[in-house]
C-alpha positions as CSV (number, residue, x, y, z in Angstrom):
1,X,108.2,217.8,189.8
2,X,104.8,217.8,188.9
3,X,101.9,216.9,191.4
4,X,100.9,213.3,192.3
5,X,97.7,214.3,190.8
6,X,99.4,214.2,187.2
7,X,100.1,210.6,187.3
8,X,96.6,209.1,188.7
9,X,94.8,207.5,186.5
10,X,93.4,207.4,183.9
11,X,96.4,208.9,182.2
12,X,95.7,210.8,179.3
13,X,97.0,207.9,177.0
14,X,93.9,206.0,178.2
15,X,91.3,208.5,178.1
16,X,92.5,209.6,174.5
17,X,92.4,205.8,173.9
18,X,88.9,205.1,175.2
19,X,87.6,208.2,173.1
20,X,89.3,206.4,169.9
21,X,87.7,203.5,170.2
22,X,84.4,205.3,171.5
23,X,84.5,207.5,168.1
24,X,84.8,204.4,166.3
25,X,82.1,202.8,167.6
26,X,80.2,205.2,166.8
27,X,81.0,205.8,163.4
28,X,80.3,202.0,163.2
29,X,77.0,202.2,163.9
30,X,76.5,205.2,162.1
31,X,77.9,203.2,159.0
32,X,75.3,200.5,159.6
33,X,72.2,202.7,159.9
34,X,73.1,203.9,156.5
35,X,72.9,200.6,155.3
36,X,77.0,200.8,154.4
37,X,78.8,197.4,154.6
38,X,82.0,199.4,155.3
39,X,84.4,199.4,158.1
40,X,85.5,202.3,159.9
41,X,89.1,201.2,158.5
42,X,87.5,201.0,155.2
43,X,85.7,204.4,155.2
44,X,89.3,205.9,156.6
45,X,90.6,204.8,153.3
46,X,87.5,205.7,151.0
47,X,87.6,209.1,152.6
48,X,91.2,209.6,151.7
49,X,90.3,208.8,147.6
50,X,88.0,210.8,148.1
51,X,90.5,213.8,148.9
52,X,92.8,212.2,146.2
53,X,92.0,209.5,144.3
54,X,94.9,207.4,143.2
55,X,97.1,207.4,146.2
56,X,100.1,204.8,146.9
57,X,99.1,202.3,149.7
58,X,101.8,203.9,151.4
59,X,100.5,207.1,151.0
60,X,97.1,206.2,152.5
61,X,99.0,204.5,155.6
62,X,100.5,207.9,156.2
63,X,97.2,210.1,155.7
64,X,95.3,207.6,158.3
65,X,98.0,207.1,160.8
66,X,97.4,203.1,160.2
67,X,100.1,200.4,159.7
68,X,101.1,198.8,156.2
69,X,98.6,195.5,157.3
70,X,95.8,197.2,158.5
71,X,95.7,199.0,155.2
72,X,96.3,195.9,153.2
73,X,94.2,194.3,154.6
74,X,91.1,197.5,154.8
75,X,92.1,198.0,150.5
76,X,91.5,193.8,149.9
77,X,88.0,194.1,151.3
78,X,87.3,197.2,149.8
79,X,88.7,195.5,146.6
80,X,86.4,192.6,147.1
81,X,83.5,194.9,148.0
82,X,84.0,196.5,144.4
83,X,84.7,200.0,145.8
84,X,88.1,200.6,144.2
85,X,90.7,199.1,142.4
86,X,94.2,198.5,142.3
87,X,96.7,199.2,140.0
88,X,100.2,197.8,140.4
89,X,103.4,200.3,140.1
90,X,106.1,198.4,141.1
91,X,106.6,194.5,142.9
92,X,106.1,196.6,145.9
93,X,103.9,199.4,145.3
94,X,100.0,199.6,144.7
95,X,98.5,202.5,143.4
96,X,94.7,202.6,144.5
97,X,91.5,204.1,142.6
98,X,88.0,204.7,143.5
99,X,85.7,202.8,141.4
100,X,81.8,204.3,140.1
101,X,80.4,202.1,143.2
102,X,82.7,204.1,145.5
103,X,81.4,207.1,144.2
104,X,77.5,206.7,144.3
105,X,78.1,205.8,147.8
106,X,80.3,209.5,148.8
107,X,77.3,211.5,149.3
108,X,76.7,208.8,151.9
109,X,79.9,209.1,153.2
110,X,80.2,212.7,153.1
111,X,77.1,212.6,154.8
112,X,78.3,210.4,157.8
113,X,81.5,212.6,158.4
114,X,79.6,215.7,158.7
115,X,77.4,214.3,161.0
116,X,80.2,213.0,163.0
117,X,81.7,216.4,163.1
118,X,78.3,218.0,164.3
119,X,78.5,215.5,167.1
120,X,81.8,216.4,168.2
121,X,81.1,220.4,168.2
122,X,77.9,219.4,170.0
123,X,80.5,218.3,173.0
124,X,82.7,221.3,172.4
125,X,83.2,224.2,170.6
126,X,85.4,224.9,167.5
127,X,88.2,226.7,169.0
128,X,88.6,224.0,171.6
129,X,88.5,221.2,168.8
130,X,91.2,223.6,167.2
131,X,93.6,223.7,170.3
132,X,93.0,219.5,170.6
133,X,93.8,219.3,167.4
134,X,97.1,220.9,167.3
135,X,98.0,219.7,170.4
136,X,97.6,216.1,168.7
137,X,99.2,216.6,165.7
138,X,102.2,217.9,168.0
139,X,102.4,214.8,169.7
140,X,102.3,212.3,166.4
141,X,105.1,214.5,165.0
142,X,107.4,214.0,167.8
């Protein structure tokens, strides 16, 4: 049996929790300086066009990690904010496309993410972001 150490807290849950929602935050704000009216939900998504433009919600949900709702309701204000647009498949399916607005603004976005990764590797180093990584990945796949 492990050590009573292991079970103090904060648990690992909560300390990978806590730097979620710190990360988030952060990207928030970083959003904001650059003048961006976009969510961290919402850049998620535009991110993920940006990698493939025309994905299925459903394949946006999976590519995030995010719920059906979240996602519905992230595409709607992108949709109202002009930065894509949707294209019906089926009664239940939504096929979604970045619009020319979306694009002027990717540099920005690009921009933003790189930053965010220098941030990270300024708290670690690449091989230990590597490890994380795949330790993470292990544990959603389970």
């Amino acid at each position: 049996m492990a050590d009573k150490k292991t079970y103090e807290l904060p648990y690992i849950g909560c300390l990978v929790g806590t730097a979620f929602q710190k990360m988030i935050s952060q990207l928030e704000a970083a959003l904001k300086q650059e003048g961006l009216r976009v969510s961290a939900g919402e850049y998620m998504i535009l991110r993920s066009l940006y990698f493939r433009d025309g994905l299925q919600q459903c394949e946006i949900c999976d590519m995030v990690g995010k719920d059906k709702a979240s996602i519905c309701r992230s595409v709607s204000a992108l949709d109202k904010k002009g930065l894509i647009k949707l294209e019906p498949v089926s009664h239940k399916c939504i096929r979604v496309w970045l619009t020319a607005k979306a694009n002027e603004i990717r540099p920005l976005i690009m921009k933003i993410a790189y930053d965010r990764h220098k941030a990270l590797l300024s708290l670690t180093t690449e091989k230990e972001i590597e490890i994380f990584t795949k330790i993470l990945k292990s544990i959603v796949s389970t």
